[in-house]
N, C-alpha and C positions, 0 to 999 in steps of 0.2 A: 335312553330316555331319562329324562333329570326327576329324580327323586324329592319327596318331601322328606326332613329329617327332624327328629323328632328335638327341641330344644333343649331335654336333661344334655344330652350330647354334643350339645353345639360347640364347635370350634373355629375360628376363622380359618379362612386358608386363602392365600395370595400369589398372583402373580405379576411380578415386576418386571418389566422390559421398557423401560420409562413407564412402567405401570403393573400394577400388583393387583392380583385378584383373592380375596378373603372370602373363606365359603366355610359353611356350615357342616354340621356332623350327626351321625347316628349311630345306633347301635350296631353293633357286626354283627354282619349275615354271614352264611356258609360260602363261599365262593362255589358256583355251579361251573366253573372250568377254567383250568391252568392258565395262570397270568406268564406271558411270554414276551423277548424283547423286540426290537425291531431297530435297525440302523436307519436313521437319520442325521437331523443336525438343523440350528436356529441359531440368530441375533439380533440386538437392539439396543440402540445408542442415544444415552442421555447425557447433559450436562452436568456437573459437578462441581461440588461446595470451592470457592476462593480458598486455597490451601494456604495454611502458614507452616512457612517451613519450621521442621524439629529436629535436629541435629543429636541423636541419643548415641551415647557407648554402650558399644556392646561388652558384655561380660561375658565373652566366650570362651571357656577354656574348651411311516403311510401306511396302512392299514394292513399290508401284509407284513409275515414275520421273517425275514430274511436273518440270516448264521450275524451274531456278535462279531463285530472285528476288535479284540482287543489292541492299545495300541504298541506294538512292538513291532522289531525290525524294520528292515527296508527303509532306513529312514531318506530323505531328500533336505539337503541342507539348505536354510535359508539366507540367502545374503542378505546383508545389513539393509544396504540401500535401495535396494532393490527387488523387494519377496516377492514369490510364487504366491501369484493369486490362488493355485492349487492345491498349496499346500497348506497345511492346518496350520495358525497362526500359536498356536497351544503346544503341540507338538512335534513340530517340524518333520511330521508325516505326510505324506500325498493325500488328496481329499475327492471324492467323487467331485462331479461337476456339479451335481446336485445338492453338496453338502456345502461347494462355495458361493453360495446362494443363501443361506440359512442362517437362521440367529443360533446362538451360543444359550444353550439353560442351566440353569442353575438352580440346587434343589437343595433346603435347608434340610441336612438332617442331622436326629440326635447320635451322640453317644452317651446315653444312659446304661449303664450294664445291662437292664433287661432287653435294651434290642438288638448287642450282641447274638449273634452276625450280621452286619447290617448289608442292606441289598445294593447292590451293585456298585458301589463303592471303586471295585476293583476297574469297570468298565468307565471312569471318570478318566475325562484330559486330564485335569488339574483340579484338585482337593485342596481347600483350605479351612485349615485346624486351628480354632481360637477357644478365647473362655469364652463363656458365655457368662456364668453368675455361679456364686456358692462354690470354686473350683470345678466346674464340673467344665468341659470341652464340649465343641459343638464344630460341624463341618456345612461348610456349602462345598457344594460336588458342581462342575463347570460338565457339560457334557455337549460337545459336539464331533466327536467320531461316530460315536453310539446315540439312539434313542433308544433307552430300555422301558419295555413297559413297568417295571416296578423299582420303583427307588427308594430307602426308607430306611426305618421308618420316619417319616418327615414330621419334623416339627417348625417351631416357630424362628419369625426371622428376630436379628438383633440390631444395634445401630452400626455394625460394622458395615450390616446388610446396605445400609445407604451408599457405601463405597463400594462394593464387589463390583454391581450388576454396572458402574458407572466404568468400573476401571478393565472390564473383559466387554464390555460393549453387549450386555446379553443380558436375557428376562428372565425372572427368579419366582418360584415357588414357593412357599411356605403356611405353616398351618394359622397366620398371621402374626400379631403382634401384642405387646403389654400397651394400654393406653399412653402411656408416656415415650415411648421407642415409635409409636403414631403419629402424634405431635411432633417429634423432630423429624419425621419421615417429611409433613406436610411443611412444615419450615424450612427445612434444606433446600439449597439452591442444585442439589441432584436431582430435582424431578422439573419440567418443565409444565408453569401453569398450576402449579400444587397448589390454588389457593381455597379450597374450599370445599370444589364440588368433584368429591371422590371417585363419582364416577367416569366423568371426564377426562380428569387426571391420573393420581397415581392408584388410588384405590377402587376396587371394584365389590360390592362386600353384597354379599349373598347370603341370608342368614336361613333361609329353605333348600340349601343342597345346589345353586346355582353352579357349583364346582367342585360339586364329590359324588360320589355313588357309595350308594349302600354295598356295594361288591362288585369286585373285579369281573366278573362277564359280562360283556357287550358294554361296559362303561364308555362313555364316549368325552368325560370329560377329565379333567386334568390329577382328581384325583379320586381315591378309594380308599373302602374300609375293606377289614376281611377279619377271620373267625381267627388266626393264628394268634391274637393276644388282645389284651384289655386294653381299650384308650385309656391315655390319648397312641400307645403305641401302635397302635394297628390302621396308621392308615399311611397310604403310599399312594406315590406318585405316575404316572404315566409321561412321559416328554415328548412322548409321539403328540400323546392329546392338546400339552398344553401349547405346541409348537402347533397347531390346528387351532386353536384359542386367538393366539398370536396374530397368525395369518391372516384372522377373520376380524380382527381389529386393524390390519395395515402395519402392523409392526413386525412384518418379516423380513430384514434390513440387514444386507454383511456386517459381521463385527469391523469395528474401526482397529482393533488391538493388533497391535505392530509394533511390538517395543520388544522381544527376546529374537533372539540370532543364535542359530543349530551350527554344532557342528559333531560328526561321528567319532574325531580327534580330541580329545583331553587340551585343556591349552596347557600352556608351561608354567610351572609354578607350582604354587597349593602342597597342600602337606598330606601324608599318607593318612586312611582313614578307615578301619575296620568299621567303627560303629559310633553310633551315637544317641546319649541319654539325654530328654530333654524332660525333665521333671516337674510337670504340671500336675497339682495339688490331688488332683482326681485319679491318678496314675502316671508311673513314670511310661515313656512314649520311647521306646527303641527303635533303630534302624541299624540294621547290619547288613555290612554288602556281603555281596556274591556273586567273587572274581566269574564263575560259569557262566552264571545269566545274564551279567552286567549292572544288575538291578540290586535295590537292595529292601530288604524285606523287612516287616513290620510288628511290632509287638507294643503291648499297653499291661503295665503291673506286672512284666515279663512273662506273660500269656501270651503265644503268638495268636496276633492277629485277621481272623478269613472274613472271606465274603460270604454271602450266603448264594451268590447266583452261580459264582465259577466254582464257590468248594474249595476255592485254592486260597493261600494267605496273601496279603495282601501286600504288594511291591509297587515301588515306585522306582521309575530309572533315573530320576532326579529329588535332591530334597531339600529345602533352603530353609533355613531358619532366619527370621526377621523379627532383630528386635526394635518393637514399636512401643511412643508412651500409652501406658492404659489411664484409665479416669477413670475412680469410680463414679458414678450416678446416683441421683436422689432420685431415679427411677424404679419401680418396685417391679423384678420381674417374673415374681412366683410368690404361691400361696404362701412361702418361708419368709417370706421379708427381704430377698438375696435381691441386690441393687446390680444391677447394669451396669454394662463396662465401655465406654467409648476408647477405640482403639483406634487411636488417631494415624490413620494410614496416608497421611498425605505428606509434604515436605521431602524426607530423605534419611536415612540411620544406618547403622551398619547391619551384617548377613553376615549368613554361612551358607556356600554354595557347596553340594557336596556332588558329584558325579565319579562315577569310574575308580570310586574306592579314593577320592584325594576330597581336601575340604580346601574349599579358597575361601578367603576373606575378602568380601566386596560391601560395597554400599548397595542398598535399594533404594531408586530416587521414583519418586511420583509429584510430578510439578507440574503446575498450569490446570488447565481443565481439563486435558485431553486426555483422552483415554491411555490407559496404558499403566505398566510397571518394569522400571527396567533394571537389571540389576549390570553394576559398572565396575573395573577395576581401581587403583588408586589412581590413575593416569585418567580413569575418565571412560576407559575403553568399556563396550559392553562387553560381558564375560557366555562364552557360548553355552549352550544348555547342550545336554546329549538330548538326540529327537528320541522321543518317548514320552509318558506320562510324567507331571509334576507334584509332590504334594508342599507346599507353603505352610510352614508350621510357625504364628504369630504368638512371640513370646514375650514378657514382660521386660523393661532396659536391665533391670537386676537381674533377671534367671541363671542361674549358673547352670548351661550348659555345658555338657560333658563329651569330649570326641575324642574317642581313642584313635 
């Protein structure tokens, strides 16, 4: 049942799948029962901004609750030219038949220290780590193995946001936007028809709780608040609900994303690789492998980094570091005065690909409209991903990055 929420606590909150829905907020109630996850999976495909290429150096030295599939093992390799419609185009893992059917979500959430440990985090295909403003980092979380009911805690989106949802082919969350990060939402040529009427196109905005509930029980809509902290940090998401949102708009559409190639073999090359620091203003960001698991594990201000859902720290089997130009903005995107950052994700720059304990040096190219991100060797060739989770760590052309 959709709630009224009271305006001290109003926030927007949105969902993009060529279209974003912004809803309102209140005060936290007690949750009257356990918010649990549930495996699913979504997509949705829009067009995207005319890219001009940028060539940067890198400076690198359903309503029932069914069991979490986290993604590992078992993986099924995808060929280039030819992929398994079955299998996850994110992970190069096997995919219910039900799941290749489904859009891809995407869920803006903070990293602010107070919402350390953030929820489900760990059950994400592919995570990607940017500034946001004021050095502080911010994640969109791509989920299509899993539909967990609580994801968090969710904040707002950024202008990066205008690329994500276009380049994974999938519809995005967030507790909306700064009026100026809005304006170039409705100007970009990534929404189709964005001219005006919000509701038609990209925004959907709901200022009485059209897309939140006062608490996680029997919520039916895409997001919620709860009692475990003060907003704006206490509210999360659902991807069950908002993938049910989706549906009931006509936007439940396969992702078009087709641009990484698996393989369970390391390719030839690349340099050994224990770990690596990648030092964003807010906290240095570690990774260090682990010959045992194949994965490599994560840490921020050299605190290892967990989830809150598995209790486990957080690993990724792949991790790429892309450096892309940033712009500051004369967009204001918090009560400090801290301006906006467009991170211009299109054209092509160089990476670091790290897998299986080795760092190769590739480019990442994103050209045309089409959907997609691919990362290439010097010859051109795509370079294989191990199938497993990815996280994308989007770093400034300066960043002195550190790989042992």
């Amino acid at each position: 049942m959709k709630q009224r929420i009271h305006p001290f606590l109003c926030k927007a909150a949105a969902i993009v799948a060529g279209v974003i829905l912004v809803a309102g907020c209140s005060a936290p109630a007690a949750p009257s029962a356990p918010v649990t996850a549930t495996v699913m999976q979504i997509i949705v495909v829009t067009s995207t901004p005319e890219p001009t290429s940028t060539k940067p150096a890198a400076t690198a030295t359903t309503a029932s609750t069914p069991t979490i599939a986290v993604p590992t093992a078992t993986p099924t390799v995808i060929p280039t030219a030819t992929p398994d419609p079955n299998v996850n185009p994110f992970t190069g893992l096997a995919l219910s038949p039900t799941n290749t059917k489904t859009i891809p979500v995407l869920i803006k959430v903070s990293n602010s220290p107070e919402v350390r440990p953030q929820s489900a985090l760990a059950l994400a295909d592919v995570v990607v780590e940017h500034y946001s403003e004021g050095g502080i980092t911010r994640f969109t979380a791509l989920f299509h193995t899993n539909l967990p009911d609580k994801v968090g805690s969710v904040h707002s989106c950024r202008l990066i946001d205008i690329e994500l949802p276009v380049i994974f082919g999938a519809g995005i969350v967030c507790s909306g936007t700064s009026g100026g990060t809005r304006q170039k939402i409705f100007a970009s040529g990534s929404w189709a028809d964005s001219g005006g009427d919000v509701r038609k196109t990209v925004w959907m905005v709901g200022d009485q709780g059209n897309f939140e509930c006062l608490q996680p029980a029997g919520c039916p809509l895409p997001m919620y608040r709860t009692s475990e902290a003060y907003p704006p940090h206490n509210l999360f998401a659902s991807t069950h609900n908002a993938l049910a949102e989706l549906v009931s708009r006509g936007l439940n559409k396969p992702t078009t994303f087709n641009t990484w190639s698996f393989s369970t073999t390391a390719p030839d090359g690349g340099k050994s690789a224990a770990s690596v620091n990648i030092p964003y203003s807010s906290g240095v960001v570690g990774w260090v492998y682990d010959a045992k698991s194949g994965a490599w594990s994560r840490s921020i201000g050299g605190v290892p980094h967990f989830d809150a859902i598995t209790g486990a720290q957080l690993t990724s089997t792949n991790v790429a570091v892309l450096y892309v130009n940033h712009v500051t903005t004369l967009i204001v995107e918090d009560s400090g005065g801290s301006h906006g950052i467009e991170i211009q994700l299109w054209g092509e720059g160089n990476a670091q690909l790290l897998r299986d304990g080795k760092m190769y040096d590739v480019r990442w190219q994103r050209t045309g409209n089409a959907t997609g991100l691919k990362f290439v060797d010097s010859n051109g060739n795509a370079l294989p991903m191990k199938p497993g989770n990815t996280w994308l760590e989007m770093v400034p052309l300066d960043m002195a990055v550190k790989v042992n």
